[in-house]
N, C-alpha and C positions, 0 to 999 in steps of 0.2 A: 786603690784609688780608681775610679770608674773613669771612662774616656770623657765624661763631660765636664770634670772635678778637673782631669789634668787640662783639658781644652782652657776651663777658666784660670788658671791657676799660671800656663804658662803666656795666655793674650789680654790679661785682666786691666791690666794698665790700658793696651792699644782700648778695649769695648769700653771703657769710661772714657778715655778720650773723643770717640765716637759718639757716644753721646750726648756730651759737652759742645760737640762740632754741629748733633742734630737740634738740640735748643736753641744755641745762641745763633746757627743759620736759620730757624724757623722763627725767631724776634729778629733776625734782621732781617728777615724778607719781609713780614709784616709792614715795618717802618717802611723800607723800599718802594715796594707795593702801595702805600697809602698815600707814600708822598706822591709818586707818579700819578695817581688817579687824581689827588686834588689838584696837581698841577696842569692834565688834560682835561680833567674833566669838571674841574673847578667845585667840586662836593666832596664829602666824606663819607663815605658807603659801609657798611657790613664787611669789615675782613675776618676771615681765621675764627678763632675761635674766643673772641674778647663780648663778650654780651653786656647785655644792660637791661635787668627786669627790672621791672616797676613791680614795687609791694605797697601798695595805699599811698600811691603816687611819690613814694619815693624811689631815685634810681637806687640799684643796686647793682653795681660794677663786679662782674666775674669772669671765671677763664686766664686764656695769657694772651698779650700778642702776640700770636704765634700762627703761621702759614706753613702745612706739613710738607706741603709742596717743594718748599723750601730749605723745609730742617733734612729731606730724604733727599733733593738734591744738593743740597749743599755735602754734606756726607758721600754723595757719588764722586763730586767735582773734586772735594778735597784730599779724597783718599783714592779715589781712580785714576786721577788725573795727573800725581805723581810725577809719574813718569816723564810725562810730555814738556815740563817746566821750564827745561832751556830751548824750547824747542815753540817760541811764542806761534807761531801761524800754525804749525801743528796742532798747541794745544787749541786754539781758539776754534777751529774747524773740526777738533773731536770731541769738544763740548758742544760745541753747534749740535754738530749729529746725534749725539749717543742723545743730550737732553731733550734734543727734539723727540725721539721717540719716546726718550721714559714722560716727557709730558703728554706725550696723545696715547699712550698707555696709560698714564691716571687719571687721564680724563675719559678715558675708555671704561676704567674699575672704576670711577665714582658715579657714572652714568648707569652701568647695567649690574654692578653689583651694590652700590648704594644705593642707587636710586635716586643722584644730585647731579645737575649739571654746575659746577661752581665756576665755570668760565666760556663765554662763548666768544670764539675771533669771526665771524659770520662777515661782521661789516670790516674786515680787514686785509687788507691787501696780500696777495696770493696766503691765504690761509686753505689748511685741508681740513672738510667734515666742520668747518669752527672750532676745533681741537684746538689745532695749532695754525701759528703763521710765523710768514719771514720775522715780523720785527719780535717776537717773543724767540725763533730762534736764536739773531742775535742777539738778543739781550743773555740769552744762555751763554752764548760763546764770551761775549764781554766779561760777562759774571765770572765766568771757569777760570778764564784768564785771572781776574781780580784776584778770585778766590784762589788760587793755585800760588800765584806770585806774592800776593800781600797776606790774605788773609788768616789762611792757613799755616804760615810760617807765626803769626800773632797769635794763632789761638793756643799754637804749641806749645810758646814759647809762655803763656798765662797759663797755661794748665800746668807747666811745668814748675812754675813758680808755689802754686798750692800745695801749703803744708799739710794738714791732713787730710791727705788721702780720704779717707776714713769717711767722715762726713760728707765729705764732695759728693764722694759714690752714691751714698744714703738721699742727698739732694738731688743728684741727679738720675737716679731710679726713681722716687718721687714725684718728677717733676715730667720727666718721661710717660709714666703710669697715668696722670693728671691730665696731661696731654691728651692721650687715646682715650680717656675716658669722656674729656670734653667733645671729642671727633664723636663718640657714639652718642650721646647725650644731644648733641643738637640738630638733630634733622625730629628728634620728637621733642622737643621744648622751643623751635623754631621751625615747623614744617610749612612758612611760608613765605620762609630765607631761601628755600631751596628751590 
């Protein structure tokens, strides 16, 4: 048996649950996301990766609602952050930090390795470069917190509940794959989303 056969064989359970944690955090950061914007901004904008062509003027609804941003931090929060859980100002202050930098790091690779700016904080109160700012930091630490305390214990405990295995995995390798595919797909069927 090769080291990558035992690698899956003995963590195969933890890498599904993984991500099952990176979907269902990338639809709920979408919903998150959308509901704040229309609640600041009082419109409903382009999130993620959910489109709407027109074929002879009819729509046609594809994609998920899904924000990657989301499904790969929430995956940080709920499996890095472990640790810090009885330890509420601890965790809230090393989700602050660590997410602040993995957000001005993928806004760093979407910018000079994709070629997308998909968020600017420019007009926002001590924000750096428009990457980031104070209130999307905290919103990071609130979230870690959420997600450390509540969400993460829920998602275990539904994953734990599904009977086959079997399938799950198959849907969410699937669904995973469909995902990246929709990421690379739309900056050339939407190049002026970006």
């Amino acid at each position: 048996m090769n080291t990558i056969t035992k690698f899956y064989e003995k963590y195969k359970k933890t890498i599904y649950e993984i991500l099952f944690c990176f979907i269902a955090c990338g639809i709920i950061g979408w919903f998150f996301e959308t509901i704040v914007v229309v609640i600041t901004m009082s419109e409903i904008t382009d999130r993620g990766i959910l489109f709407v062509t027109r074929i002879y003027d009819f729509p046609i609804i594809w994609g998920l609602p899904f924000i990657m941003i989301y499904g790969v931090g929430g995956v940080i929060i709920l499996w890095g952050f472990k640790p810090f859980a009885k330890n509420i100002v601890l965790l809230f202050f090393a989700c602050m930090a660590v997410m602040t930098v993995f957000e001005y790091t993928a806004a760093v690779f979407c910018e000079y390795v994709l070629g997308q700016v998909l968020w600017d904080y420019s007009d926002r109160l001590l924000n750096f470069q428009g990457r980031v700012c104070l209130r999307s930091s905290v919103a990071w630490g609130v979230l870690g917190v959420l997600g450390v305390k509540f969400l993460g214990p829920f998602f275990h405990k539904i994953y734990g509940k599904i009977k086959n295995e079997y399938i799950m995995h198959i849907i969410l390798i699937a669904l995973t794959i469909y995902v990246l595919i929709c990421y690379l797909i739309r900056p050339v069927l939407y190049p002026d989303m970006m």
